[in-house]
mmCIF file of the protein (N, C-alpha, C, O) and its ligand, coordinates in Angstrom:
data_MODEL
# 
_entry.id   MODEL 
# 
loop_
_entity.id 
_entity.type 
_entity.pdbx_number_of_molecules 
1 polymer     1 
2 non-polymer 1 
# 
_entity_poly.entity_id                      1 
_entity_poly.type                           'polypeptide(L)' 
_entity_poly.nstd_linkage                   no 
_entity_poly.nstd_monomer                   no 
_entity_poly.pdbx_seq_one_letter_code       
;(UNK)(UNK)(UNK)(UNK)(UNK)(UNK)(UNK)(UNK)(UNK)(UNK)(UNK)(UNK)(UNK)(UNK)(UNK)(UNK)
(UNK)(UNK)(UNK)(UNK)(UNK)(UNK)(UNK)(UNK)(UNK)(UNK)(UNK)(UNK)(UNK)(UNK)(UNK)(UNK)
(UNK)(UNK)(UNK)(UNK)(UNK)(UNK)(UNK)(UNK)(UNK)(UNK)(UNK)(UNK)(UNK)(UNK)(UNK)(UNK)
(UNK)(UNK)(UNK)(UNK)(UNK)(UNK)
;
_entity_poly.pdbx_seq_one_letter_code_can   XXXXXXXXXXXXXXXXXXXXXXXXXXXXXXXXXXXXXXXXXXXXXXXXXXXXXX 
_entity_poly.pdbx_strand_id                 A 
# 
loop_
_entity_poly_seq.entity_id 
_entity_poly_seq.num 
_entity_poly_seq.mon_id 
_entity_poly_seq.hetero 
1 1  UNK n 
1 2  UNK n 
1 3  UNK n 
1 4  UNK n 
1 5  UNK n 
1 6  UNK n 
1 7  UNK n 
1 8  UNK n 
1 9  UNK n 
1 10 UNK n 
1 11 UNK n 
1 12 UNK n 
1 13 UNK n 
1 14 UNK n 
1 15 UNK n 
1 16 UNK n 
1 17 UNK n 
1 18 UNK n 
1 19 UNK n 
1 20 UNK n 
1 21 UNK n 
1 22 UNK n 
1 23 UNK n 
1 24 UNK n 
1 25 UNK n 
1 26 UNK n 
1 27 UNK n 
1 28 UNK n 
1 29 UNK n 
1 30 UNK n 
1 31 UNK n 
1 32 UNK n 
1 33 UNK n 
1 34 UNK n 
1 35 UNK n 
1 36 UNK n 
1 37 UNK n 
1 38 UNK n 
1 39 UNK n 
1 40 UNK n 
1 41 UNK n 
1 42 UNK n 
1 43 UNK n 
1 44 UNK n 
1 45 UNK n 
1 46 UNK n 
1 47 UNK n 
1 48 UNK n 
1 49 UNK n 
1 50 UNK n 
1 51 UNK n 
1 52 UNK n 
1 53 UNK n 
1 54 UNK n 
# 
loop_
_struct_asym.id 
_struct_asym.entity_id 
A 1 
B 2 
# 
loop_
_chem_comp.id 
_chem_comp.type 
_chem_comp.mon_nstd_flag 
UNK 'L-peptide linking' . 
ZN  non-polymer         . 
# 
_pdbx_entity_nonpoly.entity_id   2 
_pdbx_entity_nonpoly.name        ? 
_pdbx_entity_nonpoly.comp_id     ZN 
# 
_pdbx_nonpoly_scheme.asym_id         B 
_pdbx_nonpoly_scheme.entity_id       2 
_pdbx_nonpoly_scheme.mon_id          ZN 
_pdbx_nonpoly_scheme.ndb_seq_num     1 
_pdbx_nonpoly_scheme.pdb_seq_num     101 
_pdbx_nonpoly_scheme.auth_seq_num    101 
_pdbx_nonpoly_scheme.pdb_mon_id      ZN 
_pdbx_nonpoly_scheme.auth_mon_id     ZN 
_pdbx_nonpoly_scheme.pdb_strand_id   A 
_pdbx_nonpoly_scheme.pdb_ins_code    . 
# 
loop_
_atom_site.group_PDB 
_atom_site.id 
_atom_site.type_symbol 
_atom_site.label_atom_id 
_atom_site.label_alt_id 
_atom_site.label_comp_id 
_atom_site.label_asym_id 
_atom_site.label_entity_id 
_atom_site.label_seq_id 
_atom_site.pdbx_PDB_ins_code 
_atom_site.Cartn_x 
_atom_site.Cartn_y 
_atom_site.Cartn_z 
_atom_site.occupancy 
_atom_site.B_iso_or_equiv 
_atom_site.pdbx_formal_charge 
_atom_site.auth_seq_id 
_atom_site.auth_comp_id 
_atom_site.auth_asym_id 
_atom_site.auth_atom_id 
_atom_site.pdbx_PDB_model_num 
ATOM   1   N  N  . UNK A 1 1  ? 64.846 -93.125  58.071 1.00 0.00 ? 1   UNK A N  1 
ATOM   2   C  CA . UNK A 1 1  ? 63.689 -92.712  58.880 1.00 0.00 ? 1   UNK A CA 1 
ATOM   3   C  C  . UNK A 1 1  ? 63.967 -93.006  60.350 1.00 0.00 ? 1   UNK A C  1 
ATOM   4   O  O  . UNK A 1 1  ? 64.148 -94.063  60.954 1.00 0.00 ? 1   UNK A O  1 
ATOM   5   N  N  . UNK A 1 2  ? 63.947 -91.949  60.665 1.00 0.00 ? 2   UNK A N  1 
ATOM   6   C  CA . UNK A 1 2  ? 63.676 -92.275  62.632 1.00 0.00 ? 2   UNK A CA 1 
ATOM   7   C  C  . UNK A 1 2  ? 62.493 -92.121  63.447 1.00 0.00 ? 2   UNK A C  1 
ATOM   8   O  O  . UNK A 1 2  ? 61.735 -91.153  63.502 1.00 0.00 ? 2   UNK A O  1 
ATOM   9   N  N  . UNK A 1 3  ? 62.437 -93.388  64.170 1.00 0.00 ? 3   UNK A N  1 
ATOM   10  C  CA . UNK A 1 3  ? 61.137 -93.293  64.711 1.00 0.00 ? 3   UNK A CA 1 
ATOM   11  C  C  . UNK A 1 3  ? 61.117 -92.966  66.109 1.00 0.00 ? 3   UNK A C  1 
ATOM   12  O  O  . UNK A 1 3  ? 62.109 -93.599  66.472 1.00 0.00 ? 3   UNK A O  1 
ATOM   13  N  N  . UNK A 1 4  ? 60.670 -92.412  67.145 1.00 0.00 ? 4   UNK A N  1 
ATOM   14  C  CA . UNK A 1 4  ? 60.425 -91.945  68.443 1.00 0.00 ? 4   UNK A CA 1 
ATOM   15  C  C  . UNK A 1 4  ? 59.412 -92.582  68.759 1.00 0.00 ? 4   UNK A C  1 
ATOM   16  O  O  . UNK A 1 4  ? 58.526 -92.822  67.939 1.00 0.00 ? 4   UNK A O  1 
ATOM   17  N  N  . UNK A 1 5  ? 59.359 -93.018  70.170 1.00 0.00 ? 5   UNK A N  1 
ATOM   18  C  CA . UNK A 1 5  ? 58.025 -92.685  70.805 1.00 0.00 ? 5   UNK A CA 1 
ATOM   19  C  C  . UNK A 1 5  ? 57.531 -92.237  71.719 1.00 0.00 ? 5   UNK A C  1 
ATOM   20  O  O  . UNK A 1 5  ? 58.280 -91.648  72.498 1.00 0.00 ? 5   UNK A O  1 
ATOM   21  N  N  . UNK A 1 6  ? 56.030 -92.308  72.052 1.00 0.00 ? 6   UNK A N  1 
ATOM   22  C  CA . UNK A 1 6  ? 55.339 -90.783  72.275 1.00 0.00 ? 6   UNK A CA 1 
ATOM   23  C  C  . UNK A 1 6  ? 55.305 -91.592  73.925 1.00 0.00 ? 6   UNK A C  1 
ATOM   24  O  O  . UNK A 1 6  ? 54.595 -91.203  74.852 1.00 0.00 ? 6   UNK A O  1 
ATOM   25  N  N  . UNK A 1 7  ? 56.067 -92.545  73.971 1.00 0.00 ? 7   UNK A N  1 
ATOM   26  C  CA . UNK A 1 7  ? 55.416 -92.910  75.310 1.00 0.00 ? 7   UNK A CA 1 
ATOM   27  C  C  . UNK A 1 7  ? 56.503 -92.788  76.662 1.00 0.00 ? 7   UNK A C  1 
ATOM   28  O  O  . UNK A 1 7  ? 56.141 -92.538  77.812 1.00 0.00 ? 7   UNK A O  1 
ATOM   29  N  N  . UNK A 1 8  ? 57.875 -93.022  76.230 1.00 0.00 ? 8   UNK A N  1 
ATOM   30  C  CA . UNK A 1 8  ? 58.857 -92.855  76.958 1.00 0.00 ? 8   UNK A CA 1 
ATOM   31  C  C  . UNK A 1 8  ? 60.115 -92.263  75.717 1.00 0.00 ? 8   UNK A C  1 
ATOM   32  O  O  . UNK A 1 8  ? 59.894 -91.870  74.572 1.00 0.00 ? 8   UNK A O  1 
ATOM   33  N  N  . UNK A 1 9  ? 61.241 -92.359  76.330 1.00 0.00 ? 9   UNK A N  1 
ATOM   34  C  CA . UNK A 1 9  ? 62.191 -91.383  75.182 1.00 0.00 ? 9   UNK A CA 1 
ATOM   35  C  C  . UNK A 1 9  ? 62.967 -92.877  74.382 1.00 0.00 ? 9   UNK A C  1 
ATOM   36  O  O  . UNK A 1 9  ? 64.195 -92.819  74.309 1.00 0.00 ? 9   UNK A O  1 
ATOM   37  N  N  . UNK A 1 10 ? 62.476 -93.802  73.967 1.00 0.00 ? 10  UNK A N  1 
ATOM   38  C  CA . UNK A 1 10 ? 62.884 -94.653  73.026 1.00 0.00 ? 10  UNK A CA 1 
ATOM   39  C  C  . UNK A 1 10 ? 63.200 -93.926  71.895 1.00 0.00 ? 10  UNK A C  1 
ATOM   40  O  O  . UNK A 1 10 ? 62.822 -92.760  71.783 1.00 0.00 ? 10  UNK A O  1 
ATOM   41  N  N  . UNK A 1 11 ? 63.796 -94.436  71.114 1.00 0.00 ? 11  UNK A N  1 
ATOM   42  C  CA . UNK A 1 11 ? 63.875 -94.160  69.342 1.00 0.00 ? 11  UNK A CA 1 
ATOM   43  C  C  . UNK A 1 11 ? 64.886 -95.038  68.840 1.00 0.00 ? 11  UNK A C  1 
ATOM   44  O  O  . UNK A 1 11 ? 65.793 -95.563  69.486 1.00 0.00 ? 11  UNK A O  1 
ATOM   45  N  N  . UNK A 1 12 ? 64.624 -95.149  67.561 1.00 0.00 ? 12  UNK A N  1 
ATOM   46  C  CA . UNK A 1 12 ? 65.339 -95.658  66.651 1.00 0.00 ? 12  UNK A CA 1 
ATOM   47  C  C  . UNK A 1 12 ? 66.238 -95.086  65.683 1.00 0.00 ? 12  UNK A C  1 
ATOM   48  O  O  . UNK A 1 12 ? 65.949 -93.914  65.443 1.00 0.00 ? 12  UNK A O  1 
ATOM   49  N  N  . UNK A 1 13 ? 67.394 -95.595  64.944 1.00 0.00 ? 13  UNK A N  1 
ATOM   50  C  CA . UNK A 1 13 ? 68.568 -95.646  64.675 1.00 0.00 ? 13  UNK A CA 1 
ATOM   51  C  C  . UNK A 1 13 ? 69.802 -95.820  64.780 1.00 0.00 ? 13  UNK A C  1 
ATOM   52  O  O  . UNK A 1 13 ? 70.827 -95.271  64.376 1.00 0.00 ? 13  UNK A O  1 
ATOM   53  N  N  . UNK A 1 14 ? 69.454 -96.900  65.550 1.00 0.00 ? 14  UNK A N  1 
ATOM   54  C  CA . UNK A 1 14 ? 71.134 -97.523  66.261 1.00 0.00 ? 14  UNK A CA 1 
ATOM   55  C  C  . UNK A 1 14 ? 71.557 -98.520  64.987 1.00 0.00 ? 14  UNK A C  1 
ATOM   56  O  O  . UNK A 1 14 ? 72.682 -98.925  64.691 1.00 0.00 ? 14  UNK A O  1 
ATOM   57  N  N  . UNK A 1 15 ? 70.183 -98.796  64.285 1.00 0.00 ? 15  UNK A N  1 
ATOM   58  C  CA . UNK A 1 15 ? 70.194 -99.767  63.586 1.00 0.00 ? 15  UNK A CA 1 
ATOM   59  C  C  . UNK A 1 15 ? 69.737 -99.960  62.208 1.00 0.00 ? 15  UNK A C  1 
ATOM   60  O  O  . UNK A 1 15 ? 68.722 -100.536 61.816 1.00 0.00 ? 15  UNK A O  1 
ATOM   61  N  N  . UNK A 1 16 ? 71.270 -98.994  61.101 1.00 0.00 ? 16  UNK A N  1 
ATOM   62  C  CA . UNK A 1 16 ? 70.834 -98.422  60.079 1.00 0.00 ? 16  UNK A CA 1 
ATOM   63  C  C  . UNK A 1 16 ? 70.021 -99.495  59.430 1.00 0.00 ? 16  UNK A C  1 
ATOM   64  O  O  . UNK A 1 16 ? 70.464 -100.617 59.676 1.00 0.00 ? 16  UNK A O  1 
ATOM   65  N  N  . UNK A 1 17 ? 68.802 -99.468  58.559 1.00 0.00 ? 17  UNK A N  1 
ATOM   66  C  CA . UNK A 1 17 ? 67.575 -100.302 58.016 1.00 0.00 ? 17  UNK A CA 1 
ATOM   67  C  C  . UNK A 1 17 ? 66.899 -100.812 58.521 1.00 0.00 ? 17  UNK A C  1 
ATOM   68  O  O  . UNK A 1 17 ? 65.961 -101.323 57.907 1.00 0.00 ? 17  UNK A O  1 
ATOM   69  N  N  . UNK A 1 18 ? 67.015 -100.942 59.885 1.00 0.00 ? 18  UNK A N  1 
ATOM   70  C  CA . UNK A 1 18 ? 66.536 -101.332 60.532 1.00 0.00 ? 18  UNK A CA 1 
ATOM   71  C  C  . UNK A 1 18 ? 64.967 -100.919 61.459 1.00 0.00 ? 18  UNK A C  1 
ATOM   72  O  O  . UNK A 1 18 ? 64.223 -101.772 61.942 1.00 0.00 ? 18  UNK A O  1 
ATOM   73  N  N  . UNK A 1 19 ? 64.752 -99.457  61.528 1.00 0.00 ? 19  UNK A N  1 
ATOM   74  C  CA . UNK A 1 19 ? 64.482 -98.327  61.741 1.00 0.00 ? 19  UNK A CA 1 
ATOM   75  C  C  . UNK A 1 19 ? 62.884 -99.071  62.073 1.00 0.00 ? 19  UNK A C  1 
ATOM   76  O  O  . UNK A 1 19 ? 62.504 -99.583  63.127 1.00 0.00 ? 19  UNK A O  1 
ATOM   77  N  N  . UNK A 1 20 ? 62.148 -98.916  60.781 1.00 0.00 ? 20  UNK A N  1 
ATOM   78  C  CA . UNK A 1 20 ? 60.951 -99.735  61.050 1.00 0.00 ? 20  UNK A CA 1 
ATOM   79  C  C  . UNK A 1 20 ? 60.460 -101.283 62.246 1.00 0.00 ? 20  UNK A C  1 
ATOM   80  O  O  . UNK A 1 20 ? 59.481 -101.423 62.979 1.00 0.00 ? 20  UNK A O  1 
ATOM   81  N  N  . UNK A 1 21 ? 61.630 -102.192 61.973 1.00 0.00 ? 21  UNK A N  1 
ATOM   82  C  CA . UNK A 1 21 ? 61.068 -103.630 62.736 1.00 0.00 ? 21  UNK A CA 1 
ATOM   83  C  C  . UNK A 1 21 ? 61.644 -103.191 64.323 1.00 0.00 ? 21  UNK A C  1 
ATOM   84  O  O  . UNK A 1 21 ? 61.132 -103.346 65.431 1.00 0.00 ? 21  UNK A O  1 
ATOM   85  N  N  . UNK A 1 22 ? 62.639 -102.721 63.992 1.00 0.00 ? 22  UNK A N  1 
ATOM   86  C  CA . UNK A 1 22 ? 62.878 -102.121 65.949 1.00 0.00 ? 22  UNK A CA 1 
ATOM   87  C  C  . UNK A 1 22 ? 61.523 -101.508 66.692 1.00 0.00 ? 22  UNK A C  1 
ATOM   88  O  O  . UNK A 1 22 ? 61.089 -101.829 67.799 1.00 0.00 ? 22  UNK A O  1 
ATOM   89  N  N  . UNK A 1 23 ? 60.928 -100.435 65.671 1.00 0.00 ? 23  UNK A N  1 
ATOM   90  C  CA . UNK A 1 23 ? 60.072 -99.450  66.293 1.00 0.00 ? 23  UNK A CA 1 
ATOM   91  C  C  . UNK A 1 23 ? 58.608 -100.566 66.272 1.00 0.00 ? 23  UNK A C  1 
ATOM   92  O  O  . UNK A 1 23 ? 57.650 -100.546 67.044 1.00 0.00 ? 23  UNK A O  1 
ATOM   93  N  N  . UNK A 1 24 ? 58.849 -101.421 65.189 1.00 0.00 ? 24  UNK A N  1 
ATOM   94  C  CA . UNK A 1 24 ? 57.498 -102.432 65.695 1.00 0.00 ? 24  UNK A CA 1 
ATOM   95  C  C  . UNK A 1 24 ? 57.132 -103.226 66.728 1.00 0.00 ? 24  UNK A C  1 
ATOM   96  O  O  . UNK A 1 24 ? 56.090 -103.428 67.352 1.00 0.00 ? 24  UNK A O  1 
ATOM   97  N  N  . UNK A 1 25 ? 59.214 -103.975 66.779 1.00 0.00 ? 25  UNK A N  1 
ATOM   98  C  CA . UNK A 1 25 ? 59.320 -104.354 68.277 1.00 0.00 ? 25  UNK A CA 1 
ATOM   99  C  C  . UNK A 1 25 ? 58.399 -103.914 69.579 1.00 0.00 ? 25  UNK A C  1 
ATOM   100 O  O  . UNK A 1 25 ? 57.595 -104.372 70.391 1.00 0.00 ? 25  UNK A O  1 
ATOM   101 N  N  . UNK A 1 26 ? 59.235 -102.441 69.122 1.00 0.00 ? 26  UNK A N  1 
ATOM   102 C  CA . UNK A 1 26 ? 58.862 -101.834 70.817 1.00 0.00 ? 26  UNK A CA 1 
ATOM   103 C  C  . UNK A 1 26 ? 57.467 -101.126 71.061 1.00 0.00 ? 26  UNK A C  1 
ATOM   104 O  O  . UNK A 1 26 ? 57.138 -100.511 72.075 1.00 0.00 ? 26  UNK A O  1 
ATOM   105 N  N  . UNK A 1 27 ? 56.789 -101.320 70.029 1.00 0.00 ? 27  UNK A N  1 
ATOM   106 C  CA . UNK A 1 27 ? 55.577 -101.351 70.024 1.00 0.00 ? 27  UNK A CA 1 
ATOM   107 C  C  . UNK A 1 27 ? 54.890 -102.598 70.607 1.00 0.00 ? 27  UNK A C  1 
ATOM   108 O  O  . UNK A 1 27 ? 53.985 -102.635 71.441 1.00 0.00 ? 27  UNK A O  1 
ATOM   109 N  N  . UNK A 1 28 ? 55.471 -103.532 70.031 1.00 0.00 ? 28  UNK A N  1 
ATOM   110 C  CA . UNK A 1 28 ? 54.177 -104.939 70.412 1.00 0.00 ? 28  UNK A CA 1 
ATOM   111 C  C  . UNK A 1 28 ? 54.858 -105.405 71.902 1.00 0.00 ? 28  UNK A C  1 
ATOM   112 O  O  . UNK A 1 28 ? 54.158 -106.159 72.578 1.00 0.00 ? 28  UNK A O  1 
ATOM   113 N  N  . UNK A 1 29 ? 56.208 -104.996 72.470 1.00 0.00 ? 29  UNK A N  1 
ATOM   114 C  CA . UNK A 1 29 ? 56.905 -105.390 73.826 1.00 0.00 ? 29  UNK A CA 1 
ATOM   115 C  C  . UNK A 1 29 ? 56.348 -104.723 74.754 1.00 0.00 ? 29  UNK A C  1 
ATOM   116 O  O  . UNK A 1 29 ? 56.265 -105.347 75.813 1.00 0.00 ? 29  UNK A O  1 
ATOM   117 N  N  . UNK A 1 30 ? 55.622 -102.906 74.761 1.00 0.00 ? 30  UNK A N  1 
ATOM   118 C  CA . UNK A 1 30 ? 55.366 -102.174 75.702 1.00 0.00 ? 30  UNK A CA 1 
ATOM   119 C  C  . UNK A 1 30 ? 54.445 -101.076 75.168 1.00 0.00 ? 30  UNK A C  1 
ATOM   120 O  O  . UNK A 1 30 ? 54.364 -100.046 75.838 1.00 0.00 ? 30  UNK A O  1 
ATOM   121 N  N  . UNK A 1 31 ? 53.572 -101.206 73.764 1.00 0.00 ? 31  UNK A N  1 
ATOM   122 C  CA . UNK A 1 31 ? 52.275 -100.586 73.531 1.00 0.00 ? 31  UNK A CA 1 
ATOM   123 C  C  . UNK A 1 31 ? 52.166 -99.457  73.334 1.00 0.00 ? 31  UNK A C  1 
ATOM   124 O  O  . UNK A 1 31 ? 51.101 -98.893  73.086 1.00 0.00 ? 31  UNK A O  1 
ATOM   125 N  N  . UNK A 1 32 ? 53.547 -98.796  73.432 1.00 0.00 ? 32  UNK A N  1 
ATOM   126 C  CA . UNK A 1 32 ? 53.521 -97.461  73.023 1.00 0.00 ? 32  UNK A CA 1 
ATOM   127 C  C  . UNK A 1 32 ? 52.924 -97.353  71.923 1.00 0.00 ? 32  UNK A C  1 
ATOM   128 O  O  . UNK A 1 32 ? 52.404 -98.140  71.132 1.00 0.00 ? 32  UNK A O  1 
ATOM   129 N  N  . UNK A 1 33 ? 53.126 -95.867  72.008 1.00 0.00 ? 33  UNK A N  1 
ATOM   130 C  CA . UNK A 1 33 ? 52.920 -95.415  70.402 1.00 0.00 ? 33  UNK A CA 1 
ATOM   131 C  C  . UNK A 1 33 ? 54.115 -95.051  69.976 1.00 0.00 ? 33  UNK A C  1 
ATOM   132 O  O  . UNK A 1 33 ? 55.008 -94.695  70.746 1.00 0.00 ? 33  UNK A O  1 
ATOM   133 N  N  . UNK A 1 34 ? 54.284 -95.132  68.175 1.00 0.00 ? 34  UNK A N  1 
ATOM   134 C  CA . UNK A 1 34 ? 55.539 -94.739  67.727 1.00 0.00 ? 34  UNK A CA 1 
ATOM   135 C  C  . UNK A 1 34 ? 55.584 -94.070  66.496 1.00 0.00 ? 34  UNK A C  1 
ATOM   136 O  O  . UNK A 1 34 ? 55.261 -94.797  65.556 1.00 0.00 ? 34  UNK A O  1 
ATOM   137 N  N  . UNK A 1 35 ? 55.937 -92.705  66.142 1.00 0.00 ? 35  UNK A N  1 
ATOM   138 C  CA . UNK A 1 35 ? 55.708 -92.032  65.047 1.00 0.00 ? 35  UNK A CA 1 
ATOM   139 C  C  . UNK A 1 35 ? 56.718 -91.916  64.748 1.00 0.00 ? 35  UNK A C  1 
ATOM   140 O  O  . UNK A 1 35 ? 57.534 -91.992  65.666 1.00 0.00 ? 35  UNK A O  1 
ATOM   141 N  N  . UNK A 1 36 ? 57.262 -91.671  63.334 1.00 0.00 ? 36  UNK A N  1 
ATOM   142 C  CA . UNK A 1 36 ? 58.203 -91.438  62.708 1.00 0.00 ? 36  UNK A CA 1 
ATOM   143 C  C  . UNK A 1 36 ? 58.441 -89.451  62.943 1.00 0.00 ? 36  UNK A C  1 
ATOM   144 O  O  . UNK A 1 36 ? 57.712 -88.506  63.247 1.00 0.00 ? 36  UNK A O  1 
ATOM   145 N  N  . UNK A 1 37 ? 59.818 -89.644  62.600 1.00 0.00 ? 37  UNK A N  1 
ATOM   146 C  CA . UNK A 1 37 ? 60.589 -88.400  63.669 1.00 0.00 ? 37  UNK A CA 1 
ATOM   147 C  C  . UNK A 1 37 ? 59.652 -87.046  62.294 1.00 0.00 ? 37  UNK A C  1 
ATOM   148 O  O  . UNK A 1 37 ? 59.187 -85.980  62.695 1.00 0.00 ? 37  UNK A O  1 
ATOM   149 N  N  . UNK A 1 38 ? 59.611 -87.354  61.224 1.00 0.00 ? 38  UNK A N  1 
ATOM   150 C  CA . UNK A 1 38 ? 58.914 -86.683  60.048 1.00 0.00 ? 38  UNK A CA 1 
ATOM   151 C  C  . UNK A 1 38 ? 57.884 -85.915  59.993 1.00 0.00 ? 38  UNK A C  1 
ATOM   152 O  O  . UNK A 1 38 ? 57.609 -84.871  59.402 1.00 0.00 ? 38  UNK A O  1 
ATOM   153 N  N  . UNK A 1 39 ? 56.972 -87.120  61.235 1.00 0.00 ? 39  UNK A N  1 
ATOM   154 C  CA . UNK A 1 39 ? 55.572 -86.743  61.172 1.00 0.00 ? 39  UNK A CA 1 
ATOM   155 C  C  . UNK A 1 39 ? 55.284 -86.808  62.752 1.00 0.00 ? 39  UNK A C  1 
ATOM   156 O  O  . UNK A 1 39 ? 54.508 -87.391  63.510 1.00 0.00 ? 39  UNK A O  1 
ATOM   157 N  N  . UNK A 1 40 ? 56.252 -85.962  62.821 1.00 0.00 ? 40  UNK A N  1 
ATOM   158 C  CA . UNK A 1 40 ? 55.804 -85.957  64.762 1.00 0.00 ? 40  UNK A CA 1 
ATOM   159 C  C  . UNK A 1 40 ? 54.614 -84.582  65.178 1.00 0.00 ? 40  UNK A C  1 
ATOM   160 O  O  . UNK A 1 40 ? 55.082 -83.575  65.707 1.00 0.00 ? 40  UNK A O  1 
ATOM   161 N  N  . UNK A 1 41 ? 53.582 -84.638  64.980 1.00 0.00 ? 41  UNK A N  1 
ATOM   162 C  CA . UNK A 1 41 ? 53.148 -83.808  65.284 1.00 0.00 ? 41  UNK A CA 1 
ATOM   163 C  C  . UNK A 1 41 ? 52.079 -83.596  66.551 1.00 0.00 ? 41  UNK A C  1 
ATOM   164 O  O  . UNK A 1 41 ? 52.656 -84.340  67.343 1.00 0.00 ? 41  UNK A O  1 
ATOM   165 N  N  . UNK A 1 42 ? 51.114 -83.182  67.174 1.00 0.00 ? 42  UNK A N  1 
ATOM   166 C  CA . UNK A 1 42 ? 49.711 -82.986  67.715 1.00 0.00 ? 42  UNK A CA 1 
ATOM   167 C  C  . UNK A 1 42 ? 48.932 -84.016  67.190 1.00 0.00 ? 42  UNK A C  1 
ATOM   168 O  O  . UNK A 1 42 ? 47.794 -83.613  66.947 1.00 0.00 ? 42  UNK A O  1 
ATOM   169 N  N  . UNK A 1 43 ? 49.067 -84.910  66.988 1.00 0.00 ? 43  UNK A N  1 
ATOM   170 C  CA . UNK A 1 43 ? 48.228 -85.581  66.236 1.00 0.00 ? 43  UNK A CA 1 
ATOM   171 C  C  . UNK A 1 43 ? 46.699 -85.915  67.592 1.00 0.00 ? 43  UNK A C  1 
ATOM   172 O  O  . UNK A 1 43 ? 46.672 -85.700  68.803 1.00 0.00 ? 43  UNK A O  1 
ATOM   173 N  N  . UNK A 1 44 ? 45.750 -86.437  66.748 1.00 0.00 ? 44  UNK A N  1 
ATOM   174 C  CA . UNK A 1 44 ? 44.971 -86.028  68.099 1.00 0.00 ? 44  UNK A CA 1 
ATOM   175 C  C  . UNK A 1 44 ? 44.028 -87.674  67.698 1.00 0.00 ? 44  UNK A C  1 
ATOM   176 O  O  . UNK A 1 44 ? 42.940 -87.836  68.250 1.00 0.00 ? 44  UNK A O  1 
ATOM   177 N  N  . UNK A 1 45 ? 44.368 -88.367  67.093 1.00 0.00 ? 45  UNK A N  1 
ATOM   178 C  CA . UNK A 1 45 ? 43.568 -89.159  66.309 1.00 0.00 ? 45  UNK A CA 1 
ATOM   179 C  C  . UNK A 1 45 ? 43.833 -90.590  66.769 1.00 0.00 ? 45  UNK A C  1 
ATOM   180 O  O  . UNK A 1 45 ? 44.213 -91.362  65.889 1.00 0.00 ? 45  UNK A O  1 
ATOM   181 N  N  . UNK A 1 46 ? 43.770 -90.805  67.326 1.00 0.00 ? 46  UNK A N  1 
ATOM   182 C  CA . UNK A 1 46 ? 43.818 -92.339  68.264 1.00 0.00 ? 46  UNK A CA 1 
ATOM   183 C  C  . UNK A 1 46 ? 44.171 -93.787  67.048 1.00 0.00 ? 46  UNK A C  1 
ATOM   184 O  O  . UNK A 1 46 ? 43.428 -94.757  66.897 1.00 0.00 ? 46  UNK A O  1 
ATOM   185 N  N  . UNK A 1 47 ? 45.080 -93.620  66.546 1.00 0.00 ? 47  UNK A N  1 
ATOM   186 C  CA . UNK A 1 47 ? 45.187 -94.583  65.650 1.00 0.00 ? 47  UNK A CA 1 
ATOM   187 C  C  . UNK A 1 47 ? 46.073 -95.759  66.366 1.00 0.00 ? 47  UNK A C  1 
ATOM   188 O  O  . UNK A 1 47 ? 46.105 -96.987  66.278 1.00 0.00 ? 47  UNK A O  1 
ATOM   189 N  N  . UNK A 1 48 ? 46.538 -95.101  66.866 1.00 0.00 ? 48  UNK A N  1 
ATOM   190 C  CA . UNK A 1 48 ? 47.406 -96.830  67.391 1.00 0.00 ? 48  UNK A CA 1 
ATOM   191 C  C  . UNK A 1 48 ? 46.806 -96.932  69.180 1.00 0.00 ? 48  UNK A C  1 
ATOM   192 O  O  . UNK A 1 48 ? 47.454 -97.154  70.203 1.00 0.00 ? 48  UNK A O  1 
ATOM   193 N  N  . UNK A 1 49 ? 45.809 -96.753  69.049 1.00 0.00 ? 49  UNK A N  1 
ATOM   194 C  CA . UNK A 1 49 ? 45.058 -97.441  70.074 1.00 0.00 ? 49  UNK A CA 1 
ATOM   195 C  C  . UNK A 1 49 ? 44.774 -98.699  70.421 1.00 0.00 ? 49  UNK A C  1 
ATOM   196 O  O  . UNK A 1 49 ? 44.136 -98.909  71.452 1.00 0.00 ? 49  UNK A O  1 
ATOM   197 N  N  . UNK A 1 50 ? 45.175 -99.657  69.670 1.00 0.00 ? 50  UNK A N  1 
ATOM   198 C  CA . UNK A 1 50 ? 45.481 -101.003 70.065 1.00 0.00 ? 50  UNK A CA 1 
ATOM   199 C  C  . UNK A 1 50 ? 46.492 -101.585 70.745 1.00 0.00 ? 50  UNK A C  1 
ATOM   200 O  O  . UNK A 1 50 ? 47.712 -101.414 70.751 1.00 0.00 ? 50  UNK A O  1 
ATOM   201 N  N  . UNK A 1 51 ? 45.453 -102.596 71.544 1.00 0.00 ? 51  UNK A N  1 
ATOM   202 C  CA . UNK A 1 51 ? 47.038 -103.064 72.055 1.00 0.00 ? 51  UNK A CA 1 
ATOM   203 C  C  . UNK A 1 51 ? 47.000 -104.855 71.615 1.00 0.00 ? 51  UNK A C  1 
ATOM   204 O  O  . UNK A 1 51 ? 46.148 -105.696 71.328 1.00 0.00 ? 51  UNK A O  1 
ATOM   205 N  N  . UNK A 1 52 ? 48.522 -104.773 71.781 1.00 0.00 ? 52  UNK A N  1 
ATOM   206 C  CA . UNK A 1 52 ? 48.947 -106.455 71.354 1.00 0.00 ? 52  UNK A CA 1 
ATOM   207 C  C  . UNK A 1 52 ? 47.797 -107.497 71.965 1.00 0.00 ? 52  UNK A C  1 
ATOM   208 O  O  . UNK A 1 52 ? 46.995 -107.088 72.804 1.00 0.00 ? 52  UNK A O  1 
ATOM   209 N  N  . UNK A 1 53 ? 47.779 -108.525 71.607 1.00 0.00 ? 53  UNK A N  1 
ATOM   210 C  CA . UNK A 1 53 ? 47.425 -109.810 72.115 1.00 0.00 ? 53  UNK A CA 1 
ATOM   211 C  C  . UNK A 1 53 ? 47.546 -110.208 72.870 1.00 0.00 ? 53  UNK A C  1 
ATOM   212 O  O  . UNK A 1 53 ? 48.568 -110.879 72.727 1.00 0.00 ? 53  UNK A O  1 
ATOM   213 N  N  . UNK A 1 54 ? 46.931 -110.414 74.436 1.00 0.00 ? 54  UNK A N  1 
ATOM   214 C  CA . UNK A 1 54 ? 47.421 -110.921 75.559 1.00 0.00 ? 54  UNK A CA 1 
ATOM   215 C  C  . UNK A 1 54 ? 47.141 -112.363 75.913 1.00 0.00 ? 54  UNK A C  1 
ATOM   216 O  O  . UNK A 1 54 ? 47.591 -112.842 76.954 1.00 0.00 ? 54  UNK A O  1 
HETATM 217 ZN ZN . ZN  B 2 .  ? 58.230 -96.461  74.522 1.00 0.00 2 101 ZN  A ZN 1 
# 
């Protein structure tokens, strides 16, 4: 699985199995959002509208 995100041109797979805890990383480091390359679509639905713990 490769994950992208929607916020700058990050992605994952440098790091075969890894794929998931990278893209969580760079989620909780800089709040993006991050969808898997599968289900990249229009999505319009504010689900990862949270942000980390400050
Ligand atoms: Zn990003």
């Amino acid at each position: 699985m490769v994950y992208t995100c929607t916020n700058c041109e990050w992605k994952s797979g440098e790091n075969a199995g890894d794929e998931g805890r990278t893209a969580i990383e760079h989620y909780i480091e800089t709040g993006h959002a991050i969808e898997s390359e599968s289900t990249v679509t229009e999505r319009t639905a504010p689900a990862t509208d949270e942000t980390p713990s400050e």
